[in-house]
TORKOL-4160 file (C-alpha; in steps of 0.2 Angstrom, whole numbers, padded with zeros to 4 digits, m for minus):
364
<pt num="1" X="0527" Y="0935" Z="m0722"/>
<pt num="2" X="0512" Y="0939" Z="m0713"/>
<pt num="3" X="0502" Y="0925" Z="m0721"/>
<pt num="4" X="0516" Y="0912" Z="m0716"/>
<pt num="5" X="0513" Y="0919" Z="m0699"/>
<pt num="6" X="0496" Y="0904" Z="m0695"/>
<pt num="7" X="0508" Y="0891" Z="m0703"/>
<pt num="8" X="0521" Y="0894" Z="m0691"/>
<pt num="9" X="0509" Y="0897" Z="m0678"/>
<pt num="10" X="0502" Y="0878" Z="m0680"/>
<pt num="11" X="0519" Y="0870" Z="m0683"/>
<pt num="12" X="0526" Y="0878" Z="m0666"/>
<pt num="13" X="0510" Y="0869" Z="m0659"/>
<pt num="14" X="0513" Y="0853" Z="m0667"/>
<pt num="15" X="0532" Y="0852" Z="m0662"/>
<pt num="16" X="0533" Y="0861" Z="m0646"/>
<pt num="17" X="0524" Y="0848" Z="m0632"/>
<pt num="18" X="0507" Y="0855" Z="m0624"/>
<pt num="19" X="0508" Y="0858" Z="m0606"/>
<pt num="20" X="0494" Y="0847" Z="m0597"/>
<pt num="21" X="0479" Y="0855" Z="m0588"/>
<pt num="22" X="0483" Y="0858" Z="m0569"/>
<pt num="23" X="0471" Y="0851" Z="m0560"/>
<pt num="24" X="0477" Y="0859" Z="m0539"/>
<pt num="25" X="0478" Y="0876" Z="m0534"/>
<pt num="26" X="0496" Y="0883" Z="m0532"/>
<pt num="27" X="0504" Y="0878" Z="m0518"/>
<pt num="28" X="0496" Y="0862" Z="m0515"/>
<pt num="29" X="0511" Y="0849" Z="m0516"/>
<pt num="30" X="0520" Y="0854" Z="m0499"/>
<pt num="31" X="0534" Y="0844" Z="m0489"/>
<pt num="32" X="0538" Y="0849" Z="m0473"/>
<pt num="33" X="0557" Y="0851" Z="m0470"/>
<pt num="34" X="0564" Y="0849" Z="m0453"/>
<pt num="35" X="0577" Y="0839" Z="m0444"/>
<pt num="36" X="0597" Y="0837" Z="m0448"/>
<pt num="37" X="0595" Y="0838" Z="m0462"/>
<pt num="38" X="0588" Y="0858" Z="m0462"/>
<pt num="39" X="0607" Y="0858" Z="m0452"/>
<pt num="40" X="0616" Y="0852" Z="m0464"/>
<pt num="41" X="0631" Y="0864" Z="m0473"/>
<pt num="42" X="0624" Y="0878" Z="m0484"/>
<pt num="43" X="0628" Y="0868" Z="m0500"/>
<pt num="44" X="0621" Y="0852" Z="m0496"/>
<pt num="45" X="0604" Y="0864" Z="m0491"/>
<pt num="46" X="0605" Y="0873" Z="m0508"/>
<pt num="47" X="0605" Y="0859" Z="m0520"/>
<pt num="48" X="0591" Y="0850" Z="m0510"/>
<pt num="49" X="0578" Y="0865" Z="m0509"/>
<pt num="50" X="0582" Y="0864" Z="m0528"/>
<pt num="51" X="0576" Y="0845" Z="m0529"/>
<pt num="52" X="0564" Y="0848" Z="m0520"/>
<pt num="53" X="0556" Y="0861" Z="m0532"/>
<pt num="54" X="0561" Y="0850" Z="m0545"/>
<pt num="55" X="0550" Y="0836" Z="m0539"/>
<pt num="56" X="0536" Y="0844" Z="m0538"/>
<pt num="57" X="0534" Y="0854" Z="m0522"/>
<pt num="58" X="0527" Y="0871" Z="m0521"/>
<pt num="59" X="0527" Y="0875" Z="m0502"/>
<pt num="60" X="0538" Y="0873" Z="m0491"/>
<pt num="61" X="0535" Y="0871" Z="m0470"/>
<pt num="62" X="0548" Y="0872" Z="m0457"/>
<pt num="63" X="0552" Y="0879" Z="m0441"/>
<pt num="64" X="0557" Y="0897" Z="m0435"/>
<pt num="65" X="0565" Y="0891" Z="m0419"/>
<pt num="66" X="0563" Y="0904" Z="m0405"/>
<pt num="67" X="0575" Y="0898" Z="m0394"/>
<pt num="68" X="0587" Y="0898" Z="m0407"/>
<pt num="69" X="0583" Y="0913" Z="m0412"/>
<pt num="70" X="0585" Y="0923" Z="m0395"/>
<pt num="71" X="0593" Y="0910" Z="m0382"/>
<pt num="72" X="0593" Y="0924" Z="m0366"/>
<pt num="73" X="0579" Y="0935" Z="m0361"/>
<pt num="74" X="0583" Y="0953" Z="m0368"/>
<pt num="75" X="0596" Y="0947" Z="m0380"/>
<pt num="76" X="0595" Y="0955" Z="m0398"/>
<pt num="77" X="0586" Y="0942" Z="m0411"/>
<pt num="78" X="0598" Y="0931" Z="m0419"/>
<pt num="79" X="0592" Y="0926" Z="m0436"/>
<pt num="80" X="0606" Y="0917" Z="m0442"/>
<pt num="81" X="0599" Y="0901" Z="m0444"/>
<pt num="82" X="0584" Y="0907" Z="m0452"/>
<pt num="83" X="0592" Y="0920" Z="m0465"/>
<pt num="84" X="0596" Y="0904" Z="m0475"/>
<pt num="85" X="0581" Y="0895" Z="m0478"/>
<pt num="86" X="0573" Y="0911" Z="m0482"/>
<pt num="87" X="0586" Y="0915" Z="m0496"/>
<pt num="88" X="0585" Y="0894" Z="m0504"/>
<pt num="89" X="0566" Y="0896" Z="m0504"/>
<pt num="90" X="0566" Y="0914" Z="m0513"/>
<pt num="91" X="0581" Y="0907" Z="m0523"/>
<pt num="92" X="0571" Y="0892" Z="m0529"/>
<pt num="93" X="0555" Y="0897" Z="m0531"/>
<pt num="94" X="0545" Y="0889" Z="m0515"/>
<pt num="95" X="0533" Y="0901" Z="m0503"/>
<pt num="96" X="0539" Y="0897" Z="m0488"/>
<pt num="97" X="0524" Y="0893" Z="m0471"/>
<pt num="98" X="0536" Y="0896" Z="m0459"/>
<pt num="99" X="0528" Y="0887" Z="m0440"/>
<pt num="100" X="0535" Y="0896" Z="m0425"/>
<pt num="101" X="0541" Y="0883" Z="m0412"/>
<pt num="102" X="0557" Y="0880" Z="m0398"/>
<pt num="103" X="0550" Y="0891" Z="m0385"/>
<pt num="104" X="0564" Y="0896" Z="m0377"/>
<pt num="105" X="0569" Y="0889" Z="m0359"/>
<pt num="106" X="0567" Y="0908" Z="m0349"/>
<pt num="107" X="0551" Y="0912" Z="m0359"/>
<pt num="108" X="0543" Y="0896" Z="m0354"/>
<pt num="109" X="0531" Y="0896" Z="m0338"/>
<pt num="110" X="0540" Y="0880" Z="m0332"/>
<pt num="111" X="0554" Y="0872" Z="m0339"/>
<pt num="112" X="0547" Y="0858" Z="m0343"/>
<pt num="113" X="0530" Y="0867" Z="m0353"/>
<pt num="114" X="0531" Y="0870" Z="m0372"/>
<pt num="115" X="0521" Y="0888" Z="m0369"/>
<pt num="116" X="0528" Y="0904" Z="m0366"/>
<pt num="117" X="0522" Y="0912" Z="m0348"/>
<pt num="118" X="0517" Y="0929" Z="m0353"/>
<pt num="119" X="0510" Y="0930" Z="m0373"/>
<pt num="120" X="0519" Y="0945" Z="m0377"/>
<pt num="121" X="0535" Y="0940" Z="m0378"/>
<pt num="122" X="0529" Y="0928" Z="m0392"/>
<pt num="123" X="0521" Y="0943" Z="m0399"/>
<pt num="124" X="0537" Y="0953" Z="m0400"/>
<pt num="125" X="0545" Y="0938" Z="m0410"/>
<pt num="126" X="0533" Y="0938" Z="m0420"/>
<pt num="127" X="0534" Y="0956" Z="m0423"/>
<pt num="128" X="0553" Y="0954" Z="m0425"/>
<pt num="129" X="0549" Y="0938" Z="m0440"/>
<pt num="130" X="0538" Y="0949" Z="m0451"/>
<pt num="131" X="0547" Y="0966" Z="m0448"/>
<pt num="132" X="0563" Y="0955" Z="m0453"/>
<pt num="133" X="0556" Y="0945" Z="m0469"/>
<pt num="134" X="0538" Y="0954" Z="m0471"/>
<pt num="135" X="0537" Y="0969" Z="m0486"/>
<pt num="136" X="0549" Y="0978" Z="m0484"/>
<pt num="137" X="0560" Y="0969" Z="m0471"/>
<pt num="138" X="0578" Y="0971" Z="m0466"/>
<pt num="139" X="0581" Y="0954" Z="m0473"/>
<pt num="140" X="0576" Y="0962" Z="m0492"/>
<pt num="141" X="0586" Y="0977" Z="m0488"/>
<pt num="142" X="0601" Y="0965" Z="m0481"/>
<pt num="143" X="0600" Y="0955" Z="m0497"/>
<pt num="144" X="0596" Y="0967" Z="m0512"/>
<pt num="145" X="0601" Y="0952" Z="m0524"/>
<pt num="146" X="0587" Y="0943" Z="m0516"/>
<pt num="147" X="0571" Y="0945" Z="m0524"/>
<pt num="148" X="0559" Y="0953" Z="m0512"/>
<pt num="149" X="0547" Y="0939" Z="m0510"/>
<pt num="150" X="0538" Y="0942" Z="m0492"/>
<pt num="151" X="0533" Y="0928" Z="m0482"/>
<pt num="152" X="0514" Y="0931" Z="m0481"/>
<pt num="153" X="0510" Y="0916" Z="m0469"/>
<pt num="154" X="0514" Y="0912" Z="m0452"/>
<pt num="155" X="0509" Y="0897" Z="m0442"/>
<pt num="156" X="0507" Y="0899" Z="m0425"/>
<pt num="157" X="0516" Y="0883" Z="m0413"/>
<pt num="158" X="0514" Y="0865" Z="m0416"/>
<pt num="159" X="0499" Y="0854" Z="m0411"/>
<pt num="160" X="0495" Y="0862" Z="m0394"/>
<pt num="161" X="0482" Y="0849" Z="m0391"/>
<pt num="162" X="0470" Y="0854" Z="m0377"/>
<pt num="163" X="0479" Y="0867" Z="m0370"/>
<pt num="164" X="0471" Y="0881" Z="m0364"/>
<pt num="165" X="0487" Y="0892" Z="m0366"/>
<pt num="166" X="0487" Y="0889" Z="m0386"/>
<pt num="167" X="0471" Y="0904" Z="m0386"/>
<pt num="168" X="0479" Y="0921" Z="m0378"/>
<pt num="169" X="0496" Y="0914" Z="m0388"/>
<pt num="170" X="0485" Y="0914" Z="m0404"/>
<pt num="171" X="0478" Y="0929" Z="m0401"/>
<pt num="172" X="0492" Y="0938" Z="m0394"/>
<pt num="173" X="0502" Y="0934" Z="m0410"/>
<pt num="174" X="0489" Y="0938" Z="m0422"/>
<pt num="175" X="0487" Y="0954" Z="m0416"/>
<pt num="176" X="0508" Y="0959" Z="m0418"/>
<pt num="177" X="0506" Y="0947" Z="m0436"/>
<pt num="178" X="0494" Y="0958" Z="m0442"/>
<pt num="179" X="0499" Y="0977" Z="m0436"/>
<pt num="180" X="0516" Y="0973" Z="m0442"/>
<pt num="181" X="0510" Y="0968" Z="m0458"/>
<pt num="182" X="0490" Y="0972" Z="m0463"/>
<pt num="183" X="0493" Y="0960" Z="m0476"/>
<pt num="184" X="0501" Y="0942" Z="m0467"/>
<pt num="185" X="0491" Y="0929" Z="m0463"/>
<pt num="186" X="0489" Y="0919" Z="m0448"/>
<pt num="187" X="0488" Y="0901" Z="m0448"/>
<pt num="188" X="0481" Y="0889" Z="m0435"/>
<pt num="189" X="0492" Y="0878" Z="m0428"/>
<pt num="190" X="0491" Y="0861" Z="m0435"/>
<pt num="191" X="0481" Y="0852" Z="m0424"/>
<pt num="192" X="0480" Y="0832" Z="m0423"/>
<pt num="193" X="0472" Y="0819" Z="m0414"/>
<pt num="194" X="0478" Y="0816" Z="m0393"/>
<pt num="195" X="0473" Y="0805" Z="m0378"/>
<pt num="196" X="0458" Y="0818" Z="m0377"/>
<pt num="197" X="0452" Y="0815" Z="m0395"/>
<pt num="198" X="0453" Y="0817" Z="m0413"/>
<pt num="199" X="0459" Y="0833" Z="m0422"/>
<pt num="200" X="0441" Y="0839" Z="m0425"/>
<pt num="201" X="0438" Y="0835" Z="m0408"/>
<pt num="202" X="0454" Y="0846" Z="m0401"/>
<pt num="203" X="0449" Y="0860" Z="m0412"/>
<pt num="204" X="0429" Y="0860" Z="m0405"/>
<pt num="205" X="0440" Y="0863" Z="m0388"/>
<pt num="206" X="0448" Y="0877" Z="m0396"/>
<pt num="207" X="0433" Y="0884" Z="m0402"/>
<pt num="208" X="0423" Y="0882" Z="m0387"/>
<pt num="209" X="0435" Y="0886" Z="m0373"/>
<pt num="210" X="0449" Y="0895" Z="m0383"/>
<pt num="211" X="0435" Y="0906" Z="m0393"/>
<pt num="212" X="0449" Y="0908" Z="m0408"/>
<pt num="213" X="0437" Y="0911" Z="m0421"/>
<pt num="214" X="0443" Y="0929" Z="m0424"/>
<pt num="215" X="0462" Y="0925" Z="m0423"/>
<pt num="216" X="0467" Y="0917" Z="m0436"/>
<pt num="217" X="0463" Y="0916" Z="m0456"/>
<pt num="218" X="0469" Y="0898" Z="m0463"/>
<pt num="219" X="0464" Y="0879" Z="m0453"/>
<pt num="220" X="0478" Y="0869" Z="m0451"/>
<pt num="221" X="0475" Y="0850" Z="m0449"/>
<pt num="222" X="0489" Y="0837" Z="m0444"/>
<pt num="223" X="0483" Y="0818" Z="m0448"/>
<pt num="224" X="0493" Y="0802" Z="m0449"/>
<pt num="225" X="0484" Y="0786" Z="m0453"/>
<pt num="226" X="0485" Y="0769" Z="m0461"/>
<pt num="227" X="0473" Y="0774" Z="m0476"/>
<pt num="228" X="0473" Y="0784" Z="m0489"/>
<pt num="229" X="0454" Y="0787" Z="m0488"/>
<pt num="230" X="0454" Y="0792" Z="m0468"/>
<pt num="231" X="0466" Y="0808" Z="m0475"/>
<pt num="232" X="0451" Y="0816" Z="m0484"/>
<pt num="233" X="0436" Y="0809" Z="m0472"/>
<pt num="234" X="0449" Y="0816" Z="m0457"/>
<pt num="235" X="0449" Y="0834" Z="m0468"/>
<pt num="236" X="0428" Y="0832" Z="m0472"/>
<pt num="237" X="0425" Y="0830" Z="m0451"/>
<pt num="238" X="0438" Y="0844" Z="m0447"/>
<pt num="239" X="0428" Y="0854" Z="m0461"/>
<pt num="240" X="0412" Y="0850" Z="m0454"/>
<pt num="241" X="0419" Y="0857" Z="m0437"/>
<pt num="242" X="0424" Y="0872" Z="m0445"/>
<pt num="243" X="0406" Y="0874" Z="m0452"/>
<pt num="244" X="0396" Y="0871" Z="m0434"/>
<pt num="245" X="0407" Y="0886" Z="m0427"/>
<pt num="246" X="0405" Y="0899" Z="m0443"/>
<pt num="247" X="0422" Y="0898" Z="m0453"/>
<pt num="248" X="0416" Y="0886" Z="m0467"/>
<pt num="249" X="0422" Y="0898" Z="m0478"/>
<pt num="250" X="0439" Y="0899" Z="m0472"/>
<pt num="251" X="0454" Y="0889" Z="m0482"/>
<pt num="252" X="0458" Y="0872" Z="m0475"/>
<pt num="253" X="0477" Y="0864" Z="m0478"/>
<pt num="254" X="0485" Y="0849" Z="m0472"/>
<pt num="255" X="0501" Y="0857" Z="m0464"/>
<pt num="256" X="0507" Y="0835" Z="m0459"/>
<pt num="257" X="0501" Y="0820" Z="m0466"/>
<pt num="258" X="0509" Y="0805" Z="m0470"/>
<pt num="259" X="0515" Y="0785" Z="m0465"/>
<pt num="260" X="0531" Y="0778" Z="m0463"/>
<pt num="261" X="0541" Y="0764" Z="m0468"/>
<pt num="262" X="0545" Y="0758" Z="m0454"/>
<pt num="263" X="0539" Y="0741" Z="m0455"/>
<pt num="264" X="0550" Y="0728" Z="m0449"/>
<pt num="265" X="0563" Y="0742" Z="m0447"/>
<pt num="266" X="0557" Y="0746" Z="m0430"/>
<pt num="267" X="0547" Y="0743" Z="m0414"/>
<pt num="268" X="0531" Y="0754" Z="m0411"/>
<pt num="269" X="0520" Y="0760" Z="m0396"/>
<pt num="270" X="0502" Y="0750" Z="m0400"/>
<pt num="271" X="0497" Y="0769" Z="m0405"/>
<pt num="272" X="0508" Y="0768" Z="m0420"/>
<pt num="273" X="0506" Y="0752" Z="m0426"/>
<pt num="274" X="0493" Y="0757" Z="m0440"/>
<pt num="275" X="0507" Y="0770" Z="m0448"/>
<pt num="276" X="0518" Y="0756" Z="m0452"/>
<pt num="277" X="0522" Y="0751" Z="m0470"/>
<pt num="278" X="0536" Y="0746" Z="m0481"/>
<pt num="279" X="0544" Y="0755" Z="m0493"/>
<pt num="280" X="0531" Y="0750" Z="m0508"/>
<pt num="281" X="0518" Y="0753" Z="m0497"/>
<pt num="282" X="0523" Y="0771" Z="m0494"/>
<pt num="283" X="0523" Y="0776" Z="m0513"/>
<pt num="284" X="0507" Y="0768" Z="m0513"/>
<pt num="285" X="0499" Y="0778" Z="m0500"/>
<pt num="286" X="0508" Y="0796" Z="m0507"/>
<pt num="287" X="0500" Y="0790" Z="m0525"/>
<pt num="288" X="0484" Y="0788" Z="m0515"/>
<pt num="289" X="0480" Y="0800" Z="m0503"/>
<pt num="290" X="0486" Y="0813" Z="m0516"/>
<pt num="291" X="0474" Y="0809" Z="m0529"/>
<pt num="292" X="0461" Y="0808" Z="m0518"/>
<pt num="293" X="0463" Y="0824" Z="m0511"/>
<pt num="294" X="0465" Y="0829" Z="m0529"/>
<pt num="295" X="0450" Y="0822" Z="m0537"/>
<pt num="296" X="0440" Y="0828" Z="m0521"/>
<pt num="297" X="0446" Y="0844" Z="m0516"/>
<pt num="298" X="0432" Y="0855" Z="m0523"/>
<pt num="299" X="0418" Y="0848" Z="m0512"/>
<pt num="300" X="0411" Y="0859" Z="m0501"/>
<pt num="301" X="0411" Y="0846" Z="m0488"/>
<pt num="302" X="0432" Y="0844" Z="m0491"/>
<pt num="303" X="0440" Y="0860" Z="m0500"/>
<pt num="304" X="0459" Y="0855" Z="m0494"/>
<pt num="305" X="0469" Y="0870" Z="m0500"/>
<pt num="306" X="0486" Y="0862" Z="m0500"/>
<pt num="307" X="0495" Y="0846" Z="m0490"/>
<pt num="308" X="0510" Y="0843" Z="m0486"/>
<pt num="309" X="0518" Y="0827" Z="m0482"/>
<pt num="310" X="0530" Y="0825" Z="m0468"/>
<pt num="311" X="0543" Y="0824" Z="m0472"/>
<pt num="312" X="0556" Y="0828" Z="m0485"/>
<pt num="313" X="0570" Y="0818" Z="m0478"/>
<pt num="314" X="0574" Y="0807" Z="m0462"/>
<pt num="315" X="0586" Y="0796" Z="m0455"/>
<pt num="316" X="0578" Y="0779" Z="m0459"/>
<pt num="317" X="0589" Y="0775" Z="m0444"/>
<pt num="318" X="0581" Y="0761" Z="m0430"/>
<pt num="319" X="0580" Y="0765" Z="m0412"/>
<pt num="320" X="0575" Y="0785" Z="m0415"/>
<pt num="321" X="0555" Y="0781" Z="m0417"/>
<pt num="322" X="0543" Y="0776" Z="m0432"/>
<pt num="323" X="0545" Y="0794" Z="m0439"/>
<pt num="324" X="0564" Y="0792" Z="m0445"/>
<pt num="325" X="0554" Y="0784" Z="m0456"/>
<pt num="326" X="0544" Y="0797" Z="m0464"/>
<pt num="327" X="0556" Y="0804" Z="m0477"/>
<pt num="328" X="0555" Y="0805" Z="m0497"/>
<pt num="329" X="0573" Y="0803" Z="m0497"/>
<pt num="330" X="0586" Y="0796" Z="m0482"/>
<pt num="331" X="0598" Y="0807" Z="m0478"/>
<pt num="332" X="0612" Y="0799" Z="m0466"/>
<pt num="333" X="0631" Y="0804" Z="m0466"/>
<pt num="334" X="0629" Y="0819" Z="m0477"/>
<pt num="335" X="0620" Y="0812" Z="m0491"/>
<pt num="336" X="0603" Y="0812" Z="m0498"/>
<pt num="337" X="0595" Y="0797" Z="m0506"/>
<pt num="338" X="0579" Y="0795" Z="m0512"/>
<pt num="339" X="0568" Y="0781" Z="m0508"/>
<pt num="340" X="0554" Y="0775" Z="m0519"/>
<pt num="341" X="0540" Y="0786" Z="m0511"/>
<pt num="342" X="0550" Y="0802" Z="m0518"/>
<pt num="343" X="0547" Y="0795" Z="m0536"/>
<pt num="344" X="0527" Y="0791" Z="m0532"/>
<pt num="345" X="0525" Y="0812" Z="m0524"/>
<pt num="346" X="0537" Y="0819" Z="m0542"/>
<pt num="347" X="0526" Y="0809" Z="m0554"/>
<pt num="348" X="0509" Y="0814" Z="m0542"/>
<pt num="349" X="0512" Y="0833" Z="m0543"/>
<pt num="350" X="0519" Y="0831" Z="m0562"/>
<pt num="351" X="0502" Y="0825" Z="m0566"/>
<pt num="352" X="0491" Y="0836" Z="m0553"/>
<pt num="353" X="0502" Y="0851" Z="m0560"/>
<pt num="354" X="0501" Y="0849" Z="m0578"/>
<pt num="355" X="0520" Y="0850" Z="m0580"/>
<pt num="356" X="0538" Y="0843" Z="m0575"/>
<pt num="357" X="0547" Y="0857" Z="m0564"/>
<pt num="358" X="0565" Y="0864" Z="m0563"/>
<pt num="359" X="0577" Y="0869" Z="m0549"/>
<pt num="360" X="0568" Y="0885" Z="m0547"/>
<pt num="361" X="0550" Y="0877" Z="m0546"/>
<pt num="362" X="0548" Y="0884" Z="m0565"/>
<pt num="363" X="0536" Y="0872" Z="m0578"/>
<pt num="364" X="0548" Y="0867" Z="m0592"/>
């Protein structure tokens, strides 16, 4: 028997299929997963977060509303509407980046401003966030059938352009983030181009006015464009920012990218006009701007950790903007249905990945 032992050996290698070399670090294929469909009835959210492992994502970003979460000052935190995305994500296999957003109305300094008033209050939801799905977090004691997979990252708000408000709120949460759990990391808020600029121009702001350096440990870089190519020379000039103020060394992702089609759907601000594209167009670029980022991710000059595209499913209904638009799938009246550009993303992380996934993210 033991001589047979090689034999069997080389016919299990010979009819069992070898898995191709992976080419992208874990976690690179993201989507970003927001709107009505993150609404939608627990079932319909079960079986998607299980197709979306299953074509190839391994991240996934969505919001951690505030205002949801604690709609009156003093009220007890509400996690109702998080507890869910956190069980589909442990349940099928997808880290989770979870962005803090929806300032609620009586933390805000004006009603009409997206920023809290005092920083400490979003400090003490952050606090509430990790002490609920950190190590060791009520949610995991709530839940002992869940499999205690902390949440290790937290982005802090959604492009805060040239705010000077977005600093002491960066710092103010980093500091709760990281004295509630020594081991979280703090990611920047994604930061794209506005009336004032590029993204690498808004995070020189943040740099110089803000002083952020110290307060948080991954970049985060939103950029929509008609190219494939600008995605990586965007990333190689928000890199090069990075390097002038001293964190060359830190990990760079792509928290929203994408294009939309939208063309001849749809009207469109002059601002928008270059993100327009039909439906073939739209697989193309996702075929694209992935391998790019793929073949060049190593370069000192780029190093792009992970990217996710925005966005996982949309309306593709007219008179809502060029971003119902965005979606791997349509999802209208309930139902999810894919449109050509989820085929393009599957068959792009099957390749990058080295394997075809399951529900539950596993290679098969």
């Amino acid at each position: 028997m033991v001589r047979l032992l090689p034999i069997l050996a080389a016919l299990a290698a010979v009819t069992t299929p070898a898995q191709a070399a992976r080419t992208v670090p874990e976690g690179f294929y993201g989507l970003t997963y927001t709107g009505s469909i993150a609404d939608a009835p627990s079932e319909t959210q079960a079986r998607t977060w299980g197709l979306m492992a299953r074509n190839g994502a391994e991240s996934v970003r969505t919001p951690f509303p505030w205002a949801r979460a604690q709609a009156r000052k003093g009220a007890p935190f509400d996690f109702s509407t998080i507890d869910p995305h956190v069980r589909n994500a442990v349940e099928h296999g997808l880290p989770l980046l979870p962005v803090i957003t929806e300032i609620p109305r009586w933390a805000r300094a004006r009603e009409d401003d997206w920023w809290p008033r005092r920083p400490r209050t979003l400090a003490a939801f952050a606090t509430a966030l990790v002490r609920r799905y950190g190590s060791g977090g009520s949610f995991w004691v709530e839940n002992p059938a869940v499999p205690e997979r902390p949440v290790r990252y937290w982005q802090i708000l959604n492009e805060p352009g040239r705010s000077e408000h977005y600093a002491p709120l960066l710092r103010a949460a980093h500091r709760a983030i990281k004295d509630a759990d020594s081991q979280a990391k703090v990611v920047l808020a994604g930061l794209t181009g506005t009336e004032g600029g590029a993204p690498w121009d808004v995070l020189r702001y943040q740099y110089r006015h803000g002083r952020i350096r110290r307060w948080f440990d991954v970049a985060a870089l939103h950029i929509y464009t008609g190219k494939p190519a600008n995605v990586v020379e965007g990333a190689k000039l928000f890199r090069a920012e990075m390097r002038r103020h001293g964190d060359g060394r830190k990990p760079l992702w792509i928290t929203e990218f994408g294009i939309t089609a939208s063309k001849g759907r749809t009207d469109a601000p002059r601002s928008q006009r270059t993100l327009r594209t039909t439906d073939a167009g739209m697989a193309r670029f996702v075929t694209d701007a992935y391998r790019l980022l793929a073949e060049n991710r190593r370069r000192r000059d780029l190093r792009v950790g992970r990217a996710y595209w925005h966005t996982w499913a949309s309306s593709y209904a007219t008179g809502g903007g060029i971003f119902e638009f965005a979606g791997l799938n349509e999802f209208a009246d309930g139902e999810l249905t894919a449109r050509p550009a989820l085929s393009a993303y599957r068959d792009s992380a099957r390749r990058h990945e080295g394997c075809r996934k399951t529900t539950t993210a596993d290679c098969r």
